[in-house]
C-alpha positions in Angstrom: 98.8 107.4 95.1 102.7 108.1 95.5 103.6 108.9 99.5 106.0 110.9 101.2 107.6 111.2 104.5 106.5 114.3 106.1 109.8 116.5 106.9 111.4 114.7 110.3 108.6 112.6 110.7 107.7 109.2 110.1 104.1 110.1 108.8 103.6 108.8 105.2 101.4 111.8 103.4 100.3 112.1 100.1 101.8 113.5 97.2 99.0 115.4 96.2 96.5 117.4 99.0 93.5 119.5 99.5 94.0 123.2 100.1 90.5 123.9 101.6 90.7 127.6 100.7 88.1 127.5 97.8 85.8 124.5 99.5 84.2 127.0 101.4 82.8 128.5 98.2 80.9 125.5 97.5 77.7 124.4 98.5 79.0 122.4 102.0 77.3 118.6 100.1 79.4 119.1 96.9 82.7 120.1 99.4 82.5 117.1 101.5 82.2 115.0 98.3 84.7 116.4 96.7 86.9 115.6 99.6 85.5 112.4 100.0 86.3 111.6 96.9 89.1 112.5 97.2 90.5 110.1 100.3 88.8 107.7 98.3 91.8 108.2 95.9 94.5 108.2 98.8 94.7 111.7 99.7 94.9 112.1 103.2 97.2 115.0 103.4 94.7 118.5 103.8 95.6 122.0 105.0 93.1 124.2 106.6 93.8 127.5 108.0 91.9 129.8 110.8 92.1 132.1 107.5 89.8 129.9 105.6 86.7 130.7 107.3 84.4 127.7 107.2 86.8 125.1 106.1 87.1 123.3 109.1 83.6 122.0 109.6 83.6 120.7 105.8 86.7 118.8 105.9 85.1 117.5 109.7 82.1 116.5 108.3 84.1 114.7 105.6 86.1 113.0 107.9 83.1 111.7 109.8 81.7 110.5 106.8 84.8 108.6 105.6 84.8 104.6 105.4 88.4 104.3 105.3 
């Protein structure tokens, strides 16, 4: 996985992220293991909006699950 600075910041993100949009759509197991999967790869760069209804606890749930 190929990192970036984040603008001004020294955080190192990933060049490629989740939009959490679409997760929602999918039954909340096969989200969090797509995610999972995912940081698994080196992705630890994922947007979630107050737009994306439902997003937030999936990508929470993934995080508590994450080893890394």
């Amino acid at each position: 996985m190929n990192y970036r600075r984040l603008g001004r910041t020294n955080l190192e993100v990933s060049s490629v992220g989740f939009g959490t949009n679409q997760l929602r759509l999918l039954p909340e197991d096969v989200a969090v293991n797509v995610l999972l999967e995912g940081f698994k790869d080196g992705v630890n760069f994922v947007h979630v909006s107050t737009d994306y209804e439902g997003a937030e606890p999936i990508v929470a749930e993934a995080m508590r699950q994450h080893k890394g």
